[in-house]
C-alpha positions as CSV (number, residue, x, y, z in Angstrom):
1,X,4.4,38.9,23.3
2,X,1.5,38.2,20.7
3,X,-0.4,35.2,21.7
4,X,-1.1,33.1,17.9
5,X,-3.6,30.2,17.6
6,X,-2.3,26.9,19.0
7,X,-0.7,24.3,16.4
8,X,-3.5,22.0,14.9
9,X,-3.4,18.5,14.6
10,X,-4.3,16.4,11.3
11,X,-4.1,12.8,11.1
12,X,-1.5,11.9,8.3
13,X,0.7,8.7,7.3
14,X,4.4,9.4,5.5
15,X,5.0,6.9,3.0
16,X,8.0,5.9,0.6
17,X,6.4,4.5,-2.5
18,X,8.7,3.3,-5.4
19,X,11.9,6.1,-5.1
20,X,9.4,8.9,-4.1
21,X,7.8,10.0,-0.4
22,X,5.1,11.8,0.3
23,X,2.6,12.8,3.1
24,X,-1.0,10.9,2.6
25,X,-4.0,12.7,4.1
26,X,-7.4,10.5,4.1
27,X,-9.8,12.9,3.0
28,X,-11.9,12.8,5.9
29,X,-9.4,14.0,8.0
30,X,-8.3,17.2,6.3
31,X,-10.3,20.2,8.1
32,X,-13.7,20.9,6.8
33,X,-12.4,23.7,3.9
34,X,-9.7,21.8,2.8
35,X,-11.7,19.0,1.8
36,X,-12.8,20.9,-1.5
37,X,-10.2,21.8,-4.2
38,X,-9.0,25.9,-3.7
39,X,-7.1,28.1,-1.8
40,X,-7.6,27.0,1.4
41,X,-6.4,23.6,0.9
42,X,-3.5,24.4,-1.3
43,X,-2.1,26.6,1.5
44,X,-2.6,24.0,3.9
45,X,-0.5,21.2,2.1
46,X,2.1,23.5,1.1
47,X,2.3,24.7,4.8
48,X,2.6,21.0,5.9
49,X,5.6,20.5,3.3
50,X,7.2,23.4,4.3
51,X,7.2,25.7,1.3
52,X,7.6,28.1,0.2
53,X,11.8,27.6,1.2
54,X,14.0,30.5,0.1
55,X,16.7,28.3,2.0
56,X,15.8,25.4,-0.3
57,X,15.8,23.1,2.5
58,X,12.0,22.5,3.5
59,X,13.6,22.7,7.4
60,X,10.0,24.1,8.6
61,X,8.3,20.8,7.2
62,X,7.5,17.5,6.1
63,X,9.4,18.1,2.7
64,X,12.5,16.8,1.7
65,X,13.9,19.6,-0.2
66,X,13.7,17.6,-3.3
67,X,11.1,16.9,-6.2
68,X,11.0,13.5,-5.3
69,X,10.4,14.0,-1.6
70,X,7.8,17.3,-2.0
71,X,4.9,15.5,-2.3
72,X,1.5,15.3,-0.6
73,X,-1.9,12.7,-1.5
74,X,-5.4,12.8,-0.6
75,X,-7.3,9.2,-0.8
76,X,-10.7,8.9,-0.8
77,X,-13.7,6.8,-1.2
78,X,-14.0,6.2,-5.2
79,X,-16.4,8.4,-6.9
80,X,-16.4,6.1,-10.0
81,X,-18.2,2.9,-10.5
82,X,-15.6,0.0,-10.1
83,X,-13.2,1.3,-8.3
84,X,-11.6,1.3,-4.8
85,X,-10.9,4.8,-4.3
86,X,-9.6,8.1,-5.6
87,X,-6.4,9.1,-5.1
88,X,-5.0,12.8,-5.6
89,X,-1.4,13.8,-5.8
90,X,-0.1,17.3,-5.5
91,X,3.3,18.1,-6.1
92,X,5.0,21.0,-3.7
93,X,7.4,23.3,-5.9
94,X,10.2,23.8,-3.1
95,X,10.3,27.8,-3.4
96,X,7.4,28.2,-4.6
97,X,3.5,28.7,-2.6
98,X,1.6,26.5,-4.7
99,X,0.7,23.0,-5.6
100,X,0.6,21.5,-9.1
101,X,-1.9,19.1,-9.4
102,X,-1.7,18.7,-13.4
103,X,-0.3,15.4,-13.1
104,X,0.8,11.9,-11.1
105,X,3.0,11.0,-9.4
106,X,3.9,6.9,-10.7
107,X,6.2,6.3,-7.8
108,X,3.6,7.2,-5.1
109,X,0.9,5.6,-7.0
110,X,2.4,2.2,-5.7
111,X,1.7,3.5,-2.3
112,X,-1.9,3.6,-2.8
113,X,-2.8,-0.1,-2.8
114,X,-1.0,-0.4,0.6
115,X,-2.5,2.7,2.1
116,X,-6.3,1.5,0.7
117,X,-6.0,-1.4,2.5
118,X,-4.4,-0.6,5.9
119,X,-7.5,2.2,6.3
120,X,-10.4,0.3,5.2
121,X,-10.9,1.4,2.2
122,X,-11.5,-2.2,1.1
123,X,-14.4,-4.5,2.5
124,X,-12.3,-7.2,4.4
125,X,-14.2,-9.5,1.7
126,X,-11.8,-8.4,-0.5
127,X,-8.4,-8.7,1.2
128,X,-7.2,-12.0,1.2
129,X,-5.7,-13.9,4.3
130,X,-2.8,-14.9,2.1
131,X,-1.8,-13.5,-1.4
132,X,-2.3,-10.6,-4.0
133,X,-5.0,-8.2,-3.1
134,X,-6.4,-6.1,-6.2
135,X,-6.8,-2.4,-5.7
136,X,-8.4,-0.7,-8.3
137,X,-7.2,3.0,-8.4
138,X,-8.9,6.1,-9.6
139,X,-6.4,8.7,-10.0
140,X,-8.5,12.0,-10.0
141,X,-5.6,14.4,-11.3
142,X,-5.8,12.8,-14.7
143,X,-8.7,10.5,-14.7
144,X,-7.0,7.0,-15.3
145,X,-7.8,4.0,-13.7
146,X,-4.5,2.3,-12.2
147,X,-5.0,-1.9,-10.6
148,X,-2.1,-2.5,-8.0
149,X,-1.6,-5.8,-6.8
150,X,-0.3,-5.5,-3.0
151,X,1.0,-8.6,-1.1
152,X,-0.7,-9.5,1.7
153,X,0.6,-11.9,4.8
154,X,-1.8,-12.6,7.8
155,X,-4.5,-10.1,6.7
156,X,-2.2,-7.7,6.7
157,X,-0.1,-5.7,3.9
158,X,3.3,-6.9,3.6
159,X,6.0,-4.1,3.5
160,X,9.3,-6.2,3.9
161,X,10.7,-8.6,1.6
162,X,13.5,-9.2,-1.1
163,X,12.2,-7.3,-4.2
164,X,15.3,-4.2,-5.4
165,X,14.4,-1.3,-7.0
166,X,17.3,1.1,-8.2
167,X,17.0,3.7,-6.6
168,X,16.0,2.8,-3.0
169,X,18.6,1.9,-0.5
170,X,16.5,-1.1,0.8
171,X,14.8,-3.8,-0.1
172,X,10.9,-4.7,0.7
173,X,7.4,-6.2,-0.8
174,X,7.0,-5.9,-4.6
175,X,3.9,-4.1,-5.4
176,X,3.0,-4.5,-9.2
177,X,1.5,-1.7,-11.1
178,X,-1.2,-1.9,-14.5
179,X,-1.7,1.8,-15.5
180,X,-4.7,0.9,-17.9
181,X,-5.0,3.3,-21.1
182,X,-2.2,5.8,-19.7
183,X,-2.6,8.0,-22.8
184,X,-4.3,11.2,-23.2
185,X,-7.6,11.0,-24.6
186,X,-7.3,14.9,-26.2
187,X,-7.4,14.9,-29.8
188,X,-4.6,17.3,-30.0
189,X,-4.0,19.6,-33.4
190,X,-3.2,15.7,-35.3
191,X,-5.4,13.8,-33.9
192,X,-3.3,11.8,-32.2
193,X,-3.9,10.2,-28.9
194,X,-0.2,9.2,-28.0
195,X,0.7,11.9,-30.4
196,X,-0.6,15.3,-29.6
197,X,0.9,16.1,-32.7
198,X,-0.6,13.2,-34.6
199,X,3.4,12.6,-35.3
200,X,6.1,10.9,-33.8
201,X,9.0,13.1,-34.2
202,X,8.5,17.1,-34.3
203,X,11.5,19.6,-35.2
204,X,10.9,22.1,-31.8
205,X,12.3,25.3,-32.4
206,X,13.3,26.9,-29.1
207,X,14.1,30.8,-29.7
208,X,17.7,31.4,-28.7
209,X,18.6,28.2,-28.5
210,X,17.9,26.2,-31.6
211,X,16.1,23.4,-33.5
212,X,15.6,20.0,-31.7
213,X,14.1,17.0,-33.1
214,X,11.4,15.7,-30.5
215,X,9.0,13.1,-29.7
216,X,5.7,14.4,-27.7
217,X,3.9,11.6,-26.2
218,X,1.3,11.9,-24.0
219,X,1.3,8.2,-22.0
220,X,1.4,8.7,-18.2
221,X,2.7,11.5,-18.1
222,X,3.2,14.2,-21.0
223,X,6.7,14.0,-22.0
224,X,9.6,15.6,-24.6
225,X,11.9,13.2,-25.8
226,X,14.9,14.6,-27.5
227,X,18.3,13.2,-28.5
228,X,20.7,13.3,-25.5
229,X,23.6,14.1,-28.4
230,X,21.5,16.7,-29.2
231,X,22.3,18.8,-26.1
232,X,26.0,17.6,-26.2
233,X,25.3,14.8,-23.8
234,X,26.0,10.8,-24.1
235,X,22.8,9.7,-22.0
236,X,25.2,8.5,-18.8
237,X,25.0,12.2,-16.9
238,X,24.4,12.0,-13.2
239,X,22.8,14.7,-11.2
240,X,25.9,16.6,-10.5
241,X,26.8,17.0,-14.1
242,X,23.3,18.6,-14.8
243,X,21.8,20.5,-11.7
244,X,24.9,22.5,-11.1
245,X,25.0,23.6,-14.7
246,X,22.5,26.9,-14.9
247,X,22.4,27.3,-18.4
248,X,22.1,23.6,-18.8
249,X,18.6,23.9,-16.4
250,X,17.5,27.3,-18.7
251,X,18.1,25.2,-21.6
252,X,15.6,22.2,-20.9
253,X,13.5,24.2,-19.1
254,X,12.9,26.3,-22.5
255,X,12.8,23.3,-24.3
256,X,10.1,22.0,-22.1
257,X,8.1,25.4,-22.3
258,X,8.2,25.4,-25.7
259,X,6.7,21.6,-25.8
260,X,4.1,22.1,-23.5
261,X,2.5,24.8,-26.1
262,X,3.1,22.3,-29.0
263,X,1.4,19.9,-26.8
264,X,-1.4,22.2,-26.4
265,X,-0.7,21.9,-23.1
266,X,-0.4,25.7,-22.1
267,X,-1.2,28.9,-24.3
268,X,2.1,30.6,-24.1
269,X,5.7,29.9,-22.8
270,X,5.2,32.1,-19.5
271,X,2.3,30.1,-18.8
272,X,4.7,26.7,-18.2
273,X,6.4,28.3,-15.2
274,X,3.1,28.0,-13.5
275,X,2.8,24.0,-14.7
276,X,6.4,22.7,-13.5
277,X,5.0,19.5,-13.0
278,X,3.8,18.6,-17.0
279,X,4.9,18.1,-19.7
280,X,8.4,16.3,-18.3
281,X,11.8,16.7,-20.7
282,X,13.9,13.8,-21.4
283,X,17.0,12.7,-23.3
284,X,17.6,9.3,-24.7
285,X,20.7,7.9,-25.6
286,X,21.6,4.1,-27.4
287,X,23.4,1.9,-24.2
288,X,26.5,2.5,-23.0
289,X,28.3,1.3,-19.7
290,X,28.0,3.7,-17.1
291,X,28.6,3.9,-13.0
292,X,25.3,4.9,-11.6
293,X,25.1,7.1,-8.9
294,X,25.5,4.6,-5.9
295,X,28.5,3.0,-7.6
296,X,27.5,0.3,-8.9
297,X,28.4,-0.6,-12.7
298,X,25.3,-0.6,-15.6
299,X,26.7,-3.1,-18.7
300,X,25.4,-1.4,-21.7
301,X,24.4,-5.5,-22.7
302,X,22.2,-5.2,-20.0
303,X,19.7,-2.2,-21.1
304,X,17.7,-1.4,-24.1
305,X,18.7,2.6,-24.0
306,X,19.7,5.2,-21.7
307,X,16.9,7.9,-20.2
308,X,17.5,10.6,-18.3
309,X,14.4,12.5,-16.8
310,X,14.0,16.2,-15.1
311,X,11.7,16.6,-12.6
312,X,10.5,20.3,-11.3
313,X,13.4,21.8,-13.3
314,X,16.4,19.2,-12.0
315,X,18.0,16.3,-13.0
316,X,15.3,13.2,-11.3
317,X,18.0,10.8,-9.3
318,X,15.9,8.0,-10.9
319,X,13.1,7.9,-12.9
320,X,9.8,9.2,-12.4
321,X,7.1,6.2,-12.5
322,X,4.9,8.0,-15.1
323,X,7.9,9.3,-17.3
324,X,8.5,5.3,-16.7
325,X,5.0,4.6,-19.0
326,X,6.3,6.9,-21.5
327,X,10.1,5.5,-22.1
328,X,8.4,2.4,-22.6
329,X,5.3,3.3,-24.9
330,X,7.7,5.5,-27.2
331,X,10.1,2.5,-27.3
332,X,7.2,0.0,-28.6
333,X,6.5,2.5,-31.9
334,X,8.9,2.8,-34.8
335,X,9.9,6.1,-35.8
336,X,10.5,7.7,-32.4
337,X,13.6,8.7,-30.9
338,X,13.3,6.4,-27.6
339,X,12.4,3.3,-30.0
340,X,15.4,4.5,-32.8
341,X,18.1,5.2,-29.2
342,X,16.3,1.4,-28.2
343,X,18.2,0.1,-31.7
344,X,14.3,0.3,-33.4
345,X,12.1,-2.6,-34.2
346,X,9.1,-3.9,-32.4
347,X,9.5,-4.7,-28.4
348,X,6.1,-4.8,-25.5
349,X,9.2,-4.6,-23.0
350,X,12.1,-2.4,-22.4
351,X,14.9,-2.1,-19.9
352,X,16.3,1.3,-19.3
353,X,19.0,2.4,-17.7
354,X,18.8,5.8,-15.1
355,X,21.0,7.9,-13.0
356,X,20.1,5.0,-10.0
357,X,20.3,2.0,-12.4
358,X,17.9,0.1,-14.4
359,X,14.1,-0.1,-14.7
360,X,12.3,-2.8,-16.8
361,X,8.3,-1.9,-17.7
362,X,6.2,-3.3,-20.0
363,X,4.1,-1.4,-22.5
364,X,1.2,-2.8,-24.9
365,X,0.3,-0.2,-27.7
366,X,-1.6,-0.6,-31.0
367,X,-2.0,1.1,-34.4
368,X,-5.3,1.2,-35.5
369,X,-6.3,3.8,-38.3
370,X,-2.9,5.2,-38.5
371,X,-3.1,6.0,-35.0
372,X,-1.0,4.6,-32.3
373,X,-2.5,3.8,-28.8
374,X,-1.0,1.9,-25.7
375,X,-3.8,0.1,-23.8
376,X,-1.9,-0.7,-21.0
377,X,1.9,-0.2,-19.0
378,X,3.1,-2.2,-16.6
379,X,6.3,-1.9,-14.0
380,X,6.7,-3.1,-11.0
381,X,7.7,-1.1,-7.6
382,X,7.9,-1.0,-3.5
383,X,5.9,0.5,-1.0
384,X,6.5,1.3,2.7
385,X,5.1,3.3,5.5
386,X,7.7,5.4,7.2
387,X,5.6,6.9,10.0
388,X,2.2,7.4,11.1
389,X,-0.2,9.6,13.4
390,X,-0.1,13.6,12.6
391,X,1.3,16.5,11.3
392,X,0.8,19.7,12.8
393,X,0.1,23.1,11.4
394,X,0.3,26.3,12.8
395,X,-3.2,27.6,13.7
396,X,-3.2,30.2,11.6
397,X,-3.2,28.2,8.3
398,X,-6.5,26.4,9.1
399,X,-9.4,28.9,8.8
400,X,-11.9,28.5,11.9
């Protein structure tokens, strides 16, 4: 019997924040080489997920065997002037042994407030006794700044209360979220900020597959917009109806590889398998009544438009936060697909329906020189911690 290195013991927190979970590391605590970006830290978090998975099940790990539950965050003492602290997310592909770190996640993000706070990350000065505390986020992955506003009670963050969220069984504390000047600052081949493209709708031709009128936007999170009609789809579609479909998946997943390389995200299509994470694809859809997926009836009087989002190459059960900032920064400019599927106009506000229901978040763009620019999205989410103290690692993934 071979005698291996004994398990080793990291301090950790695993949170719920908005309809995502994840496993939050302080940097401090992570081992000495995993406190730098690289290899060593990579194989660490993935290790403490539990991928790679051939079974698809994360067993082995803190993972839950879904995009929205293979997720890890390291918070840190800001770096930047005017700001709380930085916060870097890393999302775990399931079968897969490596992290993508290209993006954010807007779920999770509402978990940083909270998380700041409880660790003293704040001056008490700062927290009230009573009231909103302001956060002031630096998220590191794509250099944004993001201002949560976290209830306190007693000194203490407030978790429970009576605020819903579509998509999460129960309720709690509603954690607002400003994500200030979510677009890409890249000039793209257009010139466009929003617009990698400097245009609002781009015909995408996918080899194989065919042309497809798009919208690239770069707000939040880089997404693809196409016509849910487009891929024979009415915009209700539940996970079932998509992730069991294979050449349903192939499909987006082309049309996502060839976006990222109009986005000038990527050089070449091969090169998008190694960035699951960004861009996103999504298909809109006008409103229509629809059961979501826990049974309860969405009125098509009740929404703007329908949005469905895929996450790490499946069907997202609800919408990610950041694909959140674009649904609603496409729908505030004329002459994109998600404002012409919203019924078209002019709107700072949108109300969207999703596989788990509905989402409302606010959106405040501009166009100045015949270029558009949103200065600032707003939703609001929930925030929770689900358990706190340590993971544990085999040995062998931590060098001495």
């Amino acid at each position: 019997m071979t005698h291996a290195k004994p398990q080793v013991r990291i301090p950790a927190t695993y949170m719920r924040g908005g309809t995502s979970k994840g496993v939050f590391f302080r940097l401090e605590d992570l081992p000495a080489a995993a406190r730098v970006p690289g290899a060593v830290r990579d194989a660490l978090l993935v290790r403490v997920i539990g991928s790679p998975d051939p079974y698809g099940k994360q067993t082995d790990g803190m993972g839950g065997a879904t995009s929205s539950t293979s997720k890890v965050v390291i918070i840190a003492p800001s770096t930047q002037p005017g700001h709380d602290v930085d916060y870097l997310y890393g999302q775990v592909p399931i079968d897969q042994a490596f992290i993508d770190w290209s993006g954010n996640c807007g779920n999770l993000s509402s978990a940083v407030g909270p998380f700041a706070i409880a660790n003293g990350f704040l001056d008490a000065s700062r927290v009230p006794r009573d009231g909103l505390c302001t956060v002031r986020i630096w998220q590191a992955n794509i250099g944004k700044t993001i201002v949560a506003h976290v209830p306190v009670v007693d000194g203490e963050v407030q978790e429970t209360g009576d605020f819903e969220l579509d998509g999460v069984t129960f309720p709690a504390a509603e954690v607002q979220l400003e994500f200030i000047d979510p677009a890409d600052e890249g000039d793209g081949d257009g010139g466009g900020a929003m617009f990698p493209t400097g245009r609002r709708i781009d015909d995408l031709d996918v080899p194989g597959i065919g042309v497809f009128r798009a919208t690239l936007i770069n707000a939040g999170v880089p997404v693809v917009f196409v016509d849910a009609a487009a891929l024979g789809y009415d915009g209700t579609e539940l996970q079932g109806a998509i992730n069991e479909d294979r050449p349903a998946l192939a499909k987006l997943e082309a049309i996502r590889a060839h976006a990222a390389v109009r986005m000038g995200l990527v050089a070449d299509v091969e090169a998008a398998a190694k960035r699951p994470l960004t861009p996103k694809v999504a298909f809109v859809a006008p409103p229509k009544d629809y059961v979501s997926s826990s049974g309860k009836p969405v009125k098509a009087a009740d929404i703007d438009l329908l949005a469905r989002a895929m996450s790490m190459g499946k069907l997202h059960h609800a919408m990610m936060g950041t694909a959140s900032v674009a649904i609603a920064a496409a729908a505030a400019v004329p002459g994109t697909l998600v404002n012409a599927a919203a019924g078209g106009g002019t709107r700072d506000v949108v109300r969207f329906g999703h596989p788990s229901g509905t989402l409302r978040v606010g959106a405040d763009v501009a166009e100045v020189d015949g270029r558009w620019a949103v200065t600032r999205a707003a939703m609001s989410r929930s925030a929770r911690v689900l358990m706190e103290g340590a993971v544990r690692v085999p040995g062998d993934v931590v060098p001495d």
